[in-house]
KOLGU-615370 format. One record per residue (C-alpha): residue number from 0; x, y, z. Coordinates in nm, 4 decimals, always signed. Layout:
  nr     east    north       up
 NUM        X        Y        Z
...
***
This chain:
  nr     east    north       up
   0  +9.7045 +16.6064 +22.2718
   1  +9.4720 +16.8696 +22.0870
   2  +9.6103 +16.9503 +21.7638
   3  +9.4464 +17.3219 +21.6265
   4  +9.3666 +17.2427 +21.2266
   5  +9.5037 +17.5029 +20.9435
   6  +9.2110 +17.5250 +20.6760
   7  +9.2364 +17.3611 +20.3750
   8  +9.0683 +17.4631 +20.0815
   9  +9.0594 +17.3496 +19.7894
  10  +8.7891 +17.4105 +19.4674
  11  +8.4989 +17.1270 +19.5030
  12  +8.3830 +17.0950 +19.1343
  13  +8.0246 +17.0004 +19.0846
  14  +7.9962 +16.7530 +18.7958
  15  +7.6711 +16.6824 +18.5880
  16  +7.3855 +16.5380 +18.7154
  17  +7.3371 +16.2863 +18.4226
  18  +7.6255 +16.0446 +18.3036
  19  +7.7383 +16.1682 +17.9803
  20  +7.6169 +15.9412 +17.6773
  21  +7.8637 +16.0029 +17.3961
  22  +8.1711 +15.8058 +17.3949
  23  +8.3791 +16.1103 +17.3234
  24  +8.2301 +16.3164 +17.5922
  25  +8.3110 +16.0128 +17.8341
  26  +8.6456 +15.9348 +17.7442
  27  +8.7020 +16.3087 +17.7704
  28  +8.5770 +16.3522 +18.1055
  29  +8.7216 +16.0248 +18.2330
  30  +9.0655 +16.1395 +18.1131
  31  +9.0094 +16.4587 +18.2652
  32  +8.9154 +16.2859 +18.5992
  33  +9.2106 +16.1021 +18.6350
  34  +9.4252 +16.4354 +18.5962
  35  +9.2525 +16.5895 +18.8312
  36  +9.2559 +16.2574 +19.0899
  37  +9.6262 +16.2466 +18.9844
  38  +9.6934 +16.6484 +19.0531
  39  +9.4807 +16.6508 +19.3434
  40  +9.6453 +16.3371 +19.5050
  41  +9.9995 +16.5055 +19.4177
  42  +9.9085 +16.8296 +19.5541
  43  +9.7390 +16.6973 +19.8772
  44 +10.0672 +16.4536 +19.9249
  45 +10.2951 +16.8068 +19.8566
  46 +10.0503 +17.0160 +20.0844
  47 +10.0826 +16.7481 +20.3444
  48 +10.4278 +16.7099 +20.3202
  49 +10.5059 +17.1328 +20.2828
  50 +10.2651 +17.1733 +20.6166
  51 +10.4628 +16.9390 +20.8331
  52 +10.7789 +17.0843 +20.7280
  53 +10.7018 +17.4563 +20.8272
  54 +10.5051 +17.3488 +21.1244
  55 +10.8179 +17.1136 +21.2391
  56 +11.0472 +17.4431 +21.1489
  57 +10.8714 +17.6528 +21.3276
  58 +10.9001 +17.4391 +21.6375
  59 +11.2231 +17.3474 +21.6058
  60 +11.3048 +17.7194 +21.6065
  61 +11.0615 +17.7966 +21.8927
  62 +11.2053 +17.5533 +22.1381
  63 +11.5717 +17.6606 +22.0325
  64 +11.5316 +18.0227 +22.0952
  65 +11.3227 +17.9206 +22.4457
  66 +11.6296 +17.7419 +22.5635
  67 +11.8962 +18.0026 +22.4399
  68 +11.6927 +18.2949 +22.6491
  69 +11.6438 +18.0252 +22.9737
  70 +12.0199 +17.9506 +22.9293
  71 +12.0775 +18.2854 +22.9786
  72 +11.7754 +18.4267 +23.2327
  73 +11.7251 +18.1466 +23.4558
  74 +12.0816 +18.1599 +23.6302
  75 +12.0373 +18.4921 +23.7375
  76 +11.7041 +18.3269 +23.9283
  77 +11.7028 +18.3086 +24.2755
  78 +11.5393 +17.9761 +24.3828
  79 +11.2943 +17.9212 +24.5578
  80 +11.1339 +18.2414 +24.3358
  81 +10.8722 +18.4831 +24.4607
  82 +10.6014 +18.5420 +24.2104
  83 +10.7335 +18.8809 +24.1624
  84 +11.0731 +18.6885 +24.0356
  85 +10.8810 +18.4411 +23.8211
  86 +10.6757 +18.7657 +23.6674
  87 +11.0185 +18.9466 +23.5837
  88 +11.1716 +18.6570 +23.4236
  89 +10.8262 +18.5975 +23.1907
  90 +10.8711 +18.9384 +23.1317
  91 +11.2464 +18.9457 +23.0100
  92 +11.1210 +18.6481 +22.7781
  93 +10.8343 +18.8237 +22.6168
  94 +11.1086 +19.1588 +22.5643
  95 +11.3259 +18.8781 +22.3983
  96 +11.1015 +18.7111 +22.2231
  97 +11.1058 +19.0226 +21.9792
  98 +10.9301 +18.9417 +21.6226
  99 +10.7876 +18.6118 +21.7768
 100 +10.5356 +18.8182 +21.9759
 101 +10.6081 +18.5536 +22.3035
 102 +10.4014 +18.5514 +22.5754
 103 +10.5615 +18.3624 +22.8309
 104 +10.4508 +18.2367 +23.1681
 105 +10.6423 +18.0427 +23.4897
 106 +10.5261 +17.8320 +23.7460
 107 +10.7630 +17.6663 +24.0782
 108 +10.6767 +17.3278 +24.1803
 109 +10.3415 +17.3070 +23.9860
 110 +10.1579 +17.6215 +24.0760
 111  +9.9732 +17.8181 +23.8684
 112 +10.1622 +17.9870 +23.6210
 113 +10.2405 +18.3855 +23.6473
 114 +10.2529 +18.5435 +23.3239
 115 +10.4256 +18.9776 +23.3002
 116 +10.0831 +19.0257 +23.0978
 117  +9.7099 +18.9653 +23.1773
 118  +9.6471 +18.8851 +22.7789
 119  +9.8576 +18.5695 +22.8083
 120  +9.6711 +18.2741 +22.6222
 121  +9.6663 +18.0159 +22.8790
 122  +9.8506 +17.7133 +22.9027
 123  +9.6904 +17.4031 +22.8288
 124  +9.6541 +17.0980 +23.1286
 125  +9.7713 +16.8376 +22.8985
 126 +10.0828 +17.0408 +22.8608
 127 +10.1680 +17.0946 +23.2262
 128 +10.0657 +16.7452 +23.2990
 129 +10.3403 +16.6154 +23.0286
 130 +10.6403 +16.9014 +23.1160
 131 +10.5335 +16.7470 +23.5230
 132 +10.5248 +16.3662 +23.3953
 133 +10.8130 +16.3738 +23.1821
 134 +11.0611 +16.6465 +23.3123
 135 +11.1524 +16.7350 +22.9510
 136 +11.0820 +16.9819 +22.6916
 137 +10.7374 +16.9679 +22.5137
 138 +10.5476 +17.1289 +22.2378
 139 +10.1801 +17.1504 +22.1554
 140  +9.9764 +17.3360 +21.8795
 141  +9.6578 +17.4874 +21.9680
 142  +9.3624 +17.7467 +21.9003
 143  +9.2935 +18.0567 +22.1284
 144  +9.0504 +18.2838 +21.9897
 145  +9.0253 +18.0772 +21.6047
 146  +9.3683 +18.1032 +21.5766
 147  +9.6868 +17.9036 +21.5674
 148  +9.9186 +17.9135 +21.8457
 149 +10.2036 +17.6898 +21.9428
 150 +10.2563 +17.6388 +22.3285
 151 +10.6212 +17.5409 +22.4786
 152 +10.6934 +17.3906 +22.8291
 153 +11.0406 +17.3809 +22.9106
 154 +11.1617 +17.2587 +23.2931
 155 +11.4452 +17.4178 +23.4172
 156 +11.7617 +17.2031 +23.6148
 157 +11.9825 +17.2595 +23.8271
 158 +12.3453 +17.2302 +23.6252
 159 +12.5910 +17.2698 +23.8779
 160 +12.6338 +17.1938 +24.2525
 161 +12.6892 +17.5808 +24.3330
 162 +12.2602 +17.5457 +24.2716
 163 +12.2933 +17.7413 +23.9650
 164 +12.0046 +17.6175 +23.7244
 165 +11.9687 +17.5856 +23.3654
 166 +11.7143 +17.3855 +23.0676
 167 +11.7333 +17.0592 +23.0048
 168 +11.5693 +16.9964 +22.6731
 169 +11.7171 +16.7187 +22.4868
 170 +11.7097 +16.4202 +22.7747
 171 +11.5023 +16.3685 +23.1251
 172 +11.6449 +16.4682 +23.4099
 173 +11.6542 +16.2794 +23.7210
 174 +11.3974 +16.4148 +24.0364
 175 +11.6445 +16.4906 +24.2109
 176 +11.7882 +16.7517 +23.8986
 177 +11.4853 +16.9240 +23.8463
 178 +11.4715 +17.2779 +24.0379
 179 +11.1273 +17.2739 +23.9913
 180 +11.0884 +17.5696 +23.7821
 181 +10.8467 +17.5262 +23.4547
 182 +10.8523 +17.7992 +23.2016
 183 +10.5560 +17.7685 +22.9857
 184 +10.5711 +18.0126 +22.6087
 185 +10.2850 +18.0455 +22.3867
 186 +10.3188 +18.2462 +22.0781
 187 +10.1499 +18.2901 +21.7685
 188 +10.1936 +18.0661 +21.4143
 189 +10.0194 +18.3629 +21.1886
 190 +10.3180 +18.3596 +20.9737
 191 +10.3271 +17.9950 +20.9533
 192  +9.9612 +17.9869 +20.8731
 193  +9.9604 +18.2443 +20.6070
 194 +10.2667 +18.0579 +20.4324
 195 +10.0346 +17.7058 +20.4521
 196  +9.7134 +17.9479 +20.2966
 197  +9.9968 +18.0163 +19.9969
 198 +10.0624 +17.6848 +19.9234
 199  +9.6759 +17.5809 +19.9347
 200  +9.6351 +17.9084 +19.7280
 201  +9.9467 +17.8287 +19.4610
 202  +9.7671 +17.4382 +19.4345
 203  +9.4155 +17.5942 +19.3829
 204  +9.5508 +17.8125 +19.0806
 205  +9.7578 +17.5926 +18.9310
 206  +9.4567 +17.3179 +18.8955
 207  +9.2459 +17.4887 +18.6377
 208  +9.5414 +17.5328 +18.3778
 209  +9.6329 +17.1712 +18.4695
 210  +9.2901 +17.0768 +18.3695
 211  +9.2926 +17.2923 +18.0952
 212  +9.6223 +17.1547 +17.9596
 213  +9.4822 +16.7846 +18.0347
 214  +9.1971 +16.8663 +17.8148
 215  +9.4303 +16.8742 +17.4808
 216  +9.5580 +16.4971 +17.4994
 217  +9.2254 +16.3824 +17.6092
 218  +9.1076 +16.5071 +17.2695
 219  +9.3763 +16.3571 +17.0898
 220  +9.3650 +16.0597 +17.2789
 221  +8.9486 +16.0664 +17.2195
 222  +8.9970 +16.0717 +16.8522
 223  +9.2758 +15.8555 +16.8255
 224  +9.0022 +15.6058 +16.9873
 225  +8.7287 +15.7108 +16.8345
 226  +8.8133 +15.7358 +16.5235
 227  +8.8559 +15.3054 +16.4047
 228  +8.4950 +15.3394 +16.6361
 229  +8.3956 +15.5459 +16.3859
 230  +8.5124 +15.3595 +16.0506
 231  +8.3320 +15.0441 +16.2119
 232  +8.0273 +15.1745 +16.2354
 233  +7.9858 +15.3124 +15.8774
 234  +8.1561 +14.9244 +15.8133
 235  +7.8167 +14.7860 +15.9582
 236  +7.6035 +15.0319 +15.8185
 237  +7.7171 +14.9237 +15.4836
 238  +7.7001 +14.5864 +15.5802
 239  +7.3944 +14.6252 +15.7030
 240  +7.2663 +14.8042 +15.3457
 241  +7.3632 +14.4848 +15.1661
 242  +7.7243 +14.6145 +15.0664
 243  +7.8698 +14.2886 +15.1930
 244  +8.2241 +14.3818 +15.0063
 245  +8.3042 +14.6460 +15.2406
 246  +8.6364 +14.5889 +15.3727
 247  +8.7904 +14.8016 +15.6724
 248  +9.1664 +14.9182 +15.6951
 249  +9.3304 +14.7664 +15.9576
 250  +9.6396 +14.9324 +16.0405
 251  +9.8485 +14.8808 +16.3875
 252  +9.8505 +14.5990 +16.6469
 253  +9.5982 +14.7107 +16.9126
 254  +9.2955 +14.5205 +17.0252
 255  +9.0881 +14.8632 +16.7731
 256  +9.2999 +14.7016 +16.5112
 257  +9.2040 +14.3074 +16.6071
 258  +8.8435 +14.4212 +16.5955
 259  +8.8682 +14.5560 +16.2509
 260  +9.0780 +14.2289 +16.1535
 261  +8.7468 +14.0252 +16.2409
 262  +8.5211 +14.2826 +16.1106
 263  +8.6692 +14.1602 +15.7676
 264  +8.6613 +13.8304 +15.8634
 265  +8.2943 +13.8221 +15.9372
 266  +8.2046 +14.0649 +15.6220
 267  +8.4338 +13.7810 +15.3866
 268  +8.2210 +13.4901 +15.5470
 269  +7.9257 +13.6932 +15.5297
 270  +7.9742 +13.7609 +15.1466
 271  +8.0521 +13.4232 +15.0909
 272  +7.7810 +13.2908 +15.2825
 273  +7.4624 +13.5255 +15.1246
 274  +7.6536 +13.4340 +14.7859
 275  +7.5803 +13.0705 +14.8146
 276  +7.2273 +13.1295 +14.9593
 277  +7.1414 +13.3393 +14.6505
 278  +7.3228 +13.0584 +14.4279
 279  +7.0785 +12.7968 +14.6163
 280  +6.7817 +13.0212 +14.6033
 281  +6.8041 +13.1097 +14.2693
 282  +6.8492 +12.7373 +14.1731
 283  +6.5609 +12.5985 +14.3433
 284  +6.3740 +12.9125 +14.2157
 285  +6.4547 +12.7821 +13.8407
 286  +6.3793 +12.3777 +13.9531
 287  +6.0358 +12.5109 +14.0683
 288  +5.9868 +12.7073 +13.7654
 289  +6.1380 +12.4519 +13.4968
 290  +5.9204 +12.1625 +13.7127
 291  +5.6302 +12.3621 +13.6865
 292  +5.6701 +12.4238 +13.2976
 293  +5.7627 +12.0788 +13.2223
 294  +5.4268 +11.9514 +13.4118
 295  +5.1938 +12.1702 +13.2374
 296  +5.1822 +11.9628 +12.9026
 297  +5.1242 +11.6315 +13.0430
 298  +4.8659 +11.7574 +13.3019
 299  +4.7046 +11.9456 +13.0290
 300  +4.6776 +11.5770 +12.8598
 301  +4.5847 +11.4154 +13.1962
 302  +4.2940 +11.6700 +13.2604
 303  +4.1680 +11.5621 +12.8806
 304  +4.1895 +11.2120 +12.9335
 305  +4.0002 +11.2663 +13.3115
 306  +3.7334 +11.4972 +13.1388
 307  +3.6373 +11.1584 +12.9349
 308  +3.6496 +10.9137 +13.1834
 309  +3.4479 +11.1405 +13.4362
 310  +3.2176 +11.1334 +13.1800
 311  +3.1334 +10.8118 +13.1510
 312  +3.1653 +10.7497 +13.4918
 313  +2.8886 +11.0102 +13.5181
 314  +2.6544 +10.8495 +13.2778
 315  +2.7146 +10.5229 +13.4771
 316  +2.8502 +10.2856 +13.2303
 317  +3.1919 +10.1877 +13.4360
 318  +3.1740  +9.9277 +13.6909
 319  +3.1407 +10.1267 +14.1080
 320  +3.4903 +10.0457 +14.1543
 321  +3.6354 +10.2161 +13.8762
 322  +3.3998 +10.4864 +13.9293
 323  +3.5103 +10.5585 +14.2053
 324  +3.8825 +10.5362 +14.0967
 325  +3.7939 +10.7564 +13.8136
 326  +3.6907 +11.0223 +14.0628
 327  +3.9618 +10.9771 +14.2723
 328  +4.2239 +11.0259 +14.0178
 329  +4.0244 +11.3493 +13.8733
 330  +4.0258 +11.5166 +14.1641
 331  +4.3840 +11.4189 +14.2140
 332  +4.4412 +11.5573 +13.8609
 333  +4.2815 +11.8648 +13.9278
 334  +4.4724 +11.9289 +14.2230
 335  +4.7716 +11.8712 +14.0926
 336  +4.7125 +12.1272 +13.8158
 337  +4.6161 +12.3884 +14.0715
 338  +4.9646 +12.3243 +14.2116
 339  +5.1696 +12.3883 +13.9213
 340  +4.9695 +12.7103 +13.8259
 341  +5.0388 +12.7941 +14.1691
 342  +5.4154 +12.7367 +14.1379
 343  +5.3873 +12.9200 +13.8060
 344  +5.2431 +13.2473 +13.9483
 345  +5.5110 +13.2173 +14.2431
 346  +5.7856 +13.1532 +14.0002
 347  +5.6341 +13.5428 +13.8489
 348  +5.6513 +13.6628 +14.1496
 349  +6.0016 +13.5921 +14.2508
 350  +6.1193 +13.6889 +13.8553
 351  +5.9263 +14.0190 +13.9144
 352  +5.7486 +13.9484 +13.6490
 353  +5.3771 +13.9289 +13.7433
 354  +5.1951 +14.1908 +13.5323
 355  +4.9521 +14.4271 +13.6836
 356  +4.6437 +14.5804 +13.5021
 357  +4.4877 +14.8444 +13.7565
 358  +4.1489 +14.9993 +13.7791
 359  +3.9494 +15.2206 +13.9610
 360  +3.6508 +14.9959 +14.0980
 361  +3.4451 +14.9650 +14.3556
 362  +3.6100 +14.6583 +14.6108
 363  +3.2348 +14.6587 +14.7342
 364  +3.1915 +14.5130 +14.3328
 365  +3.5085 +14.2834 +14.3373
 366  +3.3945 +14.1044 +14.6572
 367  +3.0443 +14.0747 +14.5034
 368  +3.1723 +13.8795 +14.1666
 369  +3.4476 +13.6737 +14.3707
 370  +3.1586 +13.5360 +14.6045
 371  +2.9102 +13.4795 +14.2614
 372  +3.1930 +13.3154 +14.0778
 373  +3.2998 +13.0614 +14.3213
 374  +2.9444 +12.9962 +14.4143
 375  +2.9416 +13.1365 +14.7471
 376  +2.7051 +13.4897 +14.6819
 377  +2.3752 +13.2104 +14.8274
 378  +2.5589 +13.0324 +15.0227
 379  +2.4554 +13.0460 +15.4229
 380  +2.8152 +12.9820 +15.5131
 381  +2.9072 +13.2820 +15.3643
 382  +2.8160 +13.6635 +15.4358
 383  +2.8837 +13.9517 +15.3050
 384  +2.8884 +14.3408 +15.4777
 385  +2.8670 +14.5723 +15.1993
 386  +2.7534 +14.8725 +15.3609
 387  +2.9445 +15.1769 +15.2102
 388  +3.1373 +15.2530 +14.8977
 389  +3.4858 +15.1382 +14.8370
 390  +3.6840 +15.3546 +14.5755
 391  +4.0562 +15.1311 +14.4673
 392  +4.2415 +15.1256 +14.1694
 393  +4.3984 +14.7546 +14.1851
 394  +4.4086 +14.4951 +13.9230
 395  +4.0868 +14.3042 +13.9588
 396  +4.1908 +13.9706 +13.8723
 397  +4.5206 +13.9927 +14.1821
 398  +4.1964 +14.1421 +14.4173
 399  +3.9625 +13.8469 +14.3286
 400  +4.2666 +13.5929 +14.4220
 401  +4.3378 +13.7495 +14.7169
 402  +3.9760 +13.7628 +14.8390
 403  +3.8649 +13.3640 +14.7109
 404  +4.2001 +13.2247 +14.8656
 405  +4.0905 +13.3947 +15.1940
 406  +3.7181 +13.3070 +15.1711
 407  +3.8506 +12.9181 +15.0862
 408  +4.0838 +12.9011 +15.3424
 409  +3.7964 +13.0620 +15.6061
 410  +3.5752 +12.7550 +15.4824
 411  +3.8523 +12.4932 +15.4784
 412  +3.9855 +12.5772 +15.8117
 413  +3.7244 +12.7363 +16.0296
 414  +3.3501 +12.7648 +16.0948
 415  +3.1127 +12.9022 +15.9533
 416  +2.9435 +13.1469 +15.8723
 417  +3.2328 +13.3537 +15.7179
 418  +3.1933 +13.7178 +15.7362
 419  +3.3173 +13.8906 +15.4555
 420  +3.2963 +14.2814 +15.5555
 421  +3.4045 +14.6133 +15.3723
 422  +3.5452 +14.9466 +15.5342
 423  +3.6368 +15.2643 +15.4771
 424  +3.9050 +15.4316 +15.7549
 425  +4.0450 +15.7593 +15.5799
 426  +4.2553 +15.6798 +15.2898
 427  +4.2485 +15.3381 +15.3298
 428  +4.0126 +15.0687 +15.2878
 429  +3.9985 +14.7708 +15.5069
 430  +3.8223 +14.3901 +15.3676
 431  +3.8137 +14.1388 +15.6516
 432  +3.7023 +13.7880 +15.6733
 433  +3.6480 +13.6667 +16.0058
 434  +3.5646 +13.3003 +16.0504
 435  +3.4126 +13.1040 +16.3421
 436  +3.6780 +12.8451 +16.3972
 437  +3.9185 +12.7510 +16.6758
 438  +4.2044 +13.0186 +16.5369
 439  +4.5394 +13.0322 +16.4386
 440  +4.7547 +12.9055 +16.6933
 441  +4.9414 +13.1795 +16.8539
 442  +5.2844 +13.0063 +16.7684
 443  +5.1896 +12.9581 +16.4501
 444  +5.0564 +13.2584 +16.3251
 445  +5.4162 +13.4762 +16.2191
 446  +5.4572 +13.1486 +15.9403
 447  +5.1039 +13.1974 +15.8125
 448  +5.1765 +13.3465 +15.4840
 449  +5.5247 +13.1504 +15.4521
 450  +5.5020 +12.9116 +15.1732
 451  +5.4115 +12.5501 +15.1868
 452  +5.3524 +12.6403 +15.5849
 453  +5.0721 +12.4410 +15.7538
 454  +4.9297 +12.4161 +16.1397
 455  +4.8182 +12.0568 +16.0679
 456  +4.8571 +12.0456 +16.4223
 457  +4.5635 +12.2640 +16.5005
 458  +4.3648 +12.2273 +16.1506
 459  +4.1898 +11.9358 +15.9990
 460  +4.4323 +11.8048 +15.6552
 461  +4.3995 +11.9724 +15.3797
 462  +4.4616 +11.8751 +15.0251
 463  +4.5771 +12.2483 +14.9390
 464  +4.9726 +12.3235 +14.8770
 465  +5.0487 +12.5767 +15.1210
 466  +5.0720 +12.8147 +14.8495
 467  +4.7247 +13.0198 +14.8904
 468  +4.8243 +13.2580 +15.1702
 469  +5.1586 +13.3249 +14.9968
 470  +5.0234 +13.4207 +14.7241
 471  +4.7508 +13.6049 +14.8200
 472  +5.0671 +13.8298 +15.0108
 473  +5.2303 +13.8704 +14.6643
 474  +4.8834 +14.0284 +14.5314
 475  +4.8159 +14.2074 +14.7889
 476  +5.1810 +14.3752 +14.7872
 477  +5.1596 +14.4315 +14.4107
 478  +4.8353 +14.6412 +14.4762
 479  +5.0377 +14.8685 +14.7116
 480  +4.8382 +14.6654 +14.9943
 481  +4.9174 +14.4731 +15.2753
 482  +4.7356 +14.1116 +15.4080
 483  +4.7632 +14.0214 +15.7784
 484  +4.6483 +13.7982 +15.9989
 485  +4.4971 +13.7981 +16.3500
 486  +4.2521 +13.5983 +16.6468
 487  +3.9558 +13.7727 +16.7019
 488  +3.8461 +13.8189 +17.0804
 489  +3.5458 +13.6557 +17.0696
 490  +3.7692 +13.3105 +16.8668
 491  +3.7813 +13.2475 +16.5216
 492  +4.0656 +13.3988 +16.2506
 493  +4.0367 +13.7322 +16.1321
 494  +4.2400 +13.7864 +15.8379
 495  +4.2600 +14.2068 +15.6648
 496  +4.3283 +14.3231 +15.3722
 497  +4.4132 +14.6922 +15.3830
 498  +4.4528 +14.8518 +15.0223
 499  +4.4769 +15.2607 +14.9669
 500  +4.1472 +15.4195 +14.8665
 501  +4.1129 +15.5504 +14.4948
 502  +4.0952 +15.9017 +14.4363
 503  +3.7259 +15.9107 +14.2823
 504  +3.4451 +15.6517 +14.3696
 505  +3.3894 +15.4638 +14.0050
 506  +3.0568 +15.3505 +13.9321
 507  +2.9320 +14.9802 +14.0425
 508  +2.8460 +14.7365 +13.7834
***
């Protein structure tokens, strides 16, 4: 059967468009959510519940107060009725019907109904076709015009053998009971309607100060989370500065309070950990450094002793083979002594104790003596690109380090020629050598400037320490510069040191 349908309204909130991103703002709003899930689930179950209850009432009442005016009516009824007796009974119902505005129609034996009024809302099929089926009382709600209206068929029996007749609501009647009179009520559920529209109205206003009210322990309950959130992230912020003692407060037995518990853990096993690594680092430092310095006076007598014997193996008094050991063992010598200054200067470096002597110069000038000094200013292997002026204040000595480690290592390493070139870009001042070799090897090149690295894999052996590049870093860094490495397009290395430009230009010498 068709049911009519009471509106139900309630506010439809449009949330934001973009999922909040603060922690806070989402705990919040998914507090606030479920209040509003649980207050709307509570109030549609109550709405529900209230709707069928005054809807049941009101039919209830309707079908009592049809029978009580058909108890009394219908045995004054003549059977079989004329229409004009089936209008005068609808017509004592609707007088009856008073405050409940009936409007009441009859039918015998499945005619049409007559109805006292031609504004009578008519009766629906399905109704007739259940009062004919079931020859008992039935109710069905319905719409007429937009609005609500409950419709009532009631058959009429007879009750006695004299013929006179009378309702049978409550239980079917035999065929053979039935005087086949139908009375058929429709009436108006305004009243019932309007009560529903308060309840809908009473759940609508009472949701925003539920919300409202929701809103103060979703705060509390916000901060209460938020706030161990909170002392855990300055916790790794100071970790994170180097403050490895910082130690959390851990108070309570929640999983907020667990997490803290292993925050300390891991800061205690941190501390613990970066203390031994300094312990080991600053051990080795002083083995390198004591090594170093306990090297220097016997190579200093070995170099003496190789100066003589290269000597005479120069003027050619020493048999070939020990000539040629003589070599051998000088260039060993020498090699050797490069390696100890080397872990000298690196012991400076990590003492912080290198000195620096700065001056304002002309790089164009540095890069000019480094290539004369080490023989390379006629050398074909070797060009230079000096084409504009150069203004630095660095310590020259660091500079000319820097620039003859590079140069070497372009020559050692790569093809030639090596290009040695000087730029200007703003304030800062760019030297690049650029070889003509097979590169750095892409998985090698973040370990370039690591000490004692080499790509022997991709490079031909080398009898250098793997010191050079590390400490041409450490110069570069204590001229407020940076040295990087790169592959040029075209193949070779490309390696650029990048220092600020001086204030003035100086004069060239």
């Amino acid at each position: 059967m068709r049911r009519f349908r009471l509106p139900l309204r309630f506010a439809a909130s449009g949330f934001w468009p973009h999922a909040p991103r603060g922690l806070r703002v989402r705990l919040v709003v998914a507090f606030l959510l479920a209040a509003a899930f649980g207050a709307l689930l509570t109030a549609g179950l109550t709405f529900h519940r209230a709707r069928a209850a005054i809807l049941d009432r009101a039919e209830e009442t309707a079908v009592a107060d049809l029978r009580t005016q058909l108890d009394s009516l219908a045995p004054d009824l003549t059977l079989p009725p004329t229409a004009q007796d089936l209008r005068g009974l609808t017509r004592q119902i609707d007088q009856a019907g008073g405050a409940r505005a009936w409007h009441a129609s009859a039918s015998y034996r499945g005619g049409e109904p007559v109805a006292a009024s031609a504004g009578t809302p008519p009766v629906p099929d399905e109704l007739r076709r259940a009062v004919q089926d079931g020859g008992r009382a039935v109710h069905q709600r319905t719409e007429h015009d937009g609005r609500p209206w409950l419709a009532l068929g009631m058959p009429v029996a007879y009750t006695d053998d004299s013929g006179d007749t009378g309702t049978d609501a409550d239980t079917s009647a035999d065929a053979g009971s039935l005087s086949g009179l139908t009375v058929y009520a429709v009436f108006p559920l305004d009243d019932d309607r309007a009560d529903i529209d308060a309840l809908v109205t009473a759940a609508e206003a009472g949701a925003v100060p539920a919300l409202a009210l929701a809103l103060v322990p979703a705060l509390f309950a916000a901060r209460s989370v938020l706030r161990p959130v909170r002392r855990l992230r300055h916790g790794a912020e100071r970790i994170a500065a180097g403050e490895l003692d910082t130690r959390l407060d851990a108070p309570g037995r929640d999983e907020l309070a667990d997490l803290t518990r292993s925050f300390n853990t891991m800061a205690e096993t941190l501390e613990r950990d970066a203390a031994e690594l300094r312990r080991l680092e600053a051990g080795a430092r002083r083995f390198a450094a004591d090594v170093a310095h306990e090297l220097r006076t016997p190579l200093a007598a070995m170099a003496a002793v190789t100066e003589v014997l290269d000597e005479d193996a120069a003027s050619g008094v020493l048999p070939a083979d020990t000539e040629d050991a003589v070599r051998l063992i000088s260039e060993e010598v020498r090699a050797l002594a490069r390696t100890v200054e080397e872990l000298m200067e690196v012991s400076r470096f990590d003492a912080k104790a290198a000195p620096v002597h700065r001056e304002d110069v002309d790089l164009r000038t540095l890069v000019t003596k480094t290539l004369q000094l080490r023989g390379w200013a006629h050398d074909e292997r070797v060009r230079a690109d000096l084409s504009e002026p150069a203004p630095v204040r660095v310590d020259p000595r660091r500079i000319d380090v820097v620039l003859g480690n590079l140069v070497a290592n372009a020559l050692h390493h790569g093809r030639p020629p090596v290009t040695v070139a000087v730029r200007v870009r703003g304030d800062l001042v760019r030297v690049t050598v650029t070889d003509r070799g097979p590169g750095i090897p892409d998985e090698a090149l973040p370990y370039v400037f690591d000490r004692f690295y080499k790509a022997d894999a991709a490079r031909p052996r080398s009898g250098g320490s793997g010191l050079g590049l590390a400490i041409a870093q450490e110069n570069a860094a204590l001229n407020d510069g940076t040295l990087t490495a790169a592959n040029h397009p075209d193949g070779g290395a490309v390696f650029t040191l990048t220092l600020p430009a001086a204030a003035s230009s100086p004069g060239t010498t």
